[in-house]
C-alpha positions in Angstrom: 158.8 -28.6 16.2 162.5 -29.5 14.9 165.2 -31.2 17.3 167.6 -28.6 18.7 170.6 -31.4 18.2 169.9 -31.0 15.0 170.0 -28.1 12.4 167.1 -26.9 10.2 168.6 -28.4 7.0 168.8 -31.9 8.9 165.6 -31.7 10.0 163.7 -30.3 7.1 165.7 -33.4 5.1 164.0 -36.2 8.1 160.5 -34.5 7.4 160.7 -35.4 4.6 162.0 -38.3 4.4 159.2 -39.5 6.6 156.7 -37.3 4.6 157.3 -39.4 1.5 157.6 -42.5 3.7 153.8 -41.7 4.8 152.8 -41.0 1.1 154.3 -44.4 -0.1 152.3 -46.4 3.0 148.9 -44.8 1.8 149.8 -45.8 -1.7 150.3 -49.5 -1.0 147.0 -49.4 1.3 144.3 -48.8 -1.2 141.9 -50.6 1.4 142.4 -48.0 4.0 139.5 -45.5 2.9 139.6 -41.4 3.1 136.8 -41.5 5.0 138.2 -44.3 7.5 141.1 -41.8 7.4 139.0 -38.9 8.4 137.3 -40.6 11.2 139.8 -41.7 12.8 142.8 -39.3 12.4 141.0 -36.5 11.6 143.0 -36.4 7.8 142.4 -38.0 4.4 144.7 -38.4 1.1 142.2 -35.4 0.3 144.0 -32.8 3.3 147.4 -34.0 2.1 147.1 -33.2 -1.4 145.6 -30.3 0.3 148.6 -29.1 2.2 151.0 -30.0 -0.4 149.4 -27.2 -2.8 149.3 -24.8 -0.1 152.9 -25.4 0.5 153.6 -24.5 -2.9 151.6 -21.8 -3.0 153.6 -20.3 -0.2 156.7 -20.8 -2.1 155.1 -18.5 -5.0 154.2 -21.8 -6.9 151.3 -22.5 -8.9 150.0 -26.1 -8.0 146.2 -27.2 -8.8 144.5 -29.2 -6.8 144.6 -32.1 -9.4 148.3 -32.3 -9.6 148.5 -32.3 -5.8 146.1 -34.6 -5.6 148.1 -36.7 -8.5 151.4 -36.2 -6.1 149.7 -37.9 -2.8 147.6 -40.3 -5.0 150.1 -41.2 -7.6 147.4 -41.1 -10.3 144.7 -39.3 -11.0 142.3 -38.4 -8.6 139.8 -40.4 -11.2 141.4 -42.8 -12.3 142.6 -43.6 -7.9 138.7 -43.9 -7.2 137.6 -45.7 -10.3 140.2 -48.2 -8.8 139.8 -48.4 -4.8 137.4 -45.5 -3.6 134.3 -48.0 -2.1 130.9 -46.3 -1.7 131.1 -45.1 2.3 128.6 -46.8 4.9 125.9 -45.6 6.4 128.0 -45.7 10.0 130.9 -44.3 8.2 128.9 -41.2 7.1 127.3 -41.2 10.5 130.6 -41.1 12.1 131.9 -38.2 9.9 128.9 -36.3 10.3 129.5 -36.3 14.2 133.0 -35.4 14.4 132.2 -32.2 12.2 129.6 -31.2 14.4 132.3 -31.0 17.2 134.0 -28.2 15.4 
């Protein structure tokens, strides 16, 4: 929903300011997991990258999901879980597992 004091060029430009702000924080915290993400918020990295294509796609542009994935992640998907992706717990899957049944 945009501010009505301001007009839809204004606003668009704050989105996404704060949308690269967002993608920036998740880049500096590699110890925040996807699937902490998901359990809690319901999102991961995965959903943005996600998004992002689709977005494109709705402009009439062709994105894959590697090079969104490459946009949110800053690297490749690979190369970003070779680095910082941690194998999820037990109680992590267990959590996930229940919030999708609630859908």
């Amino acid at each position: 929903m945009s501010n009505p004091r301001l007009d839809e060029a204004m606003n668009e430009k704050l989105e996404a300011a704060a949308f690269r702000a967002l993608i920036a924080h998740l880049r500096t915290r590699t110890d925040v997991q996807n699937i902490d993400l998901m359990n809690l918020a319901g999102f991961c990295r995965n959903c943005l990258s996600r998004w992002y294509r689709e977005a494109a796609e709705a402009e009439g542009l062709a994105l894959s999901d590697a090079d969104a994935r490459e946009i949110i992640y800053g690297m490749p998907y690979k190369e970003w879980q070779a680095k910082h992706q941690k194998q999820a717990t037990p109680e992590q899957l267990a959590k996930m597992n229940e919030a999708k049944s609630g859908h």
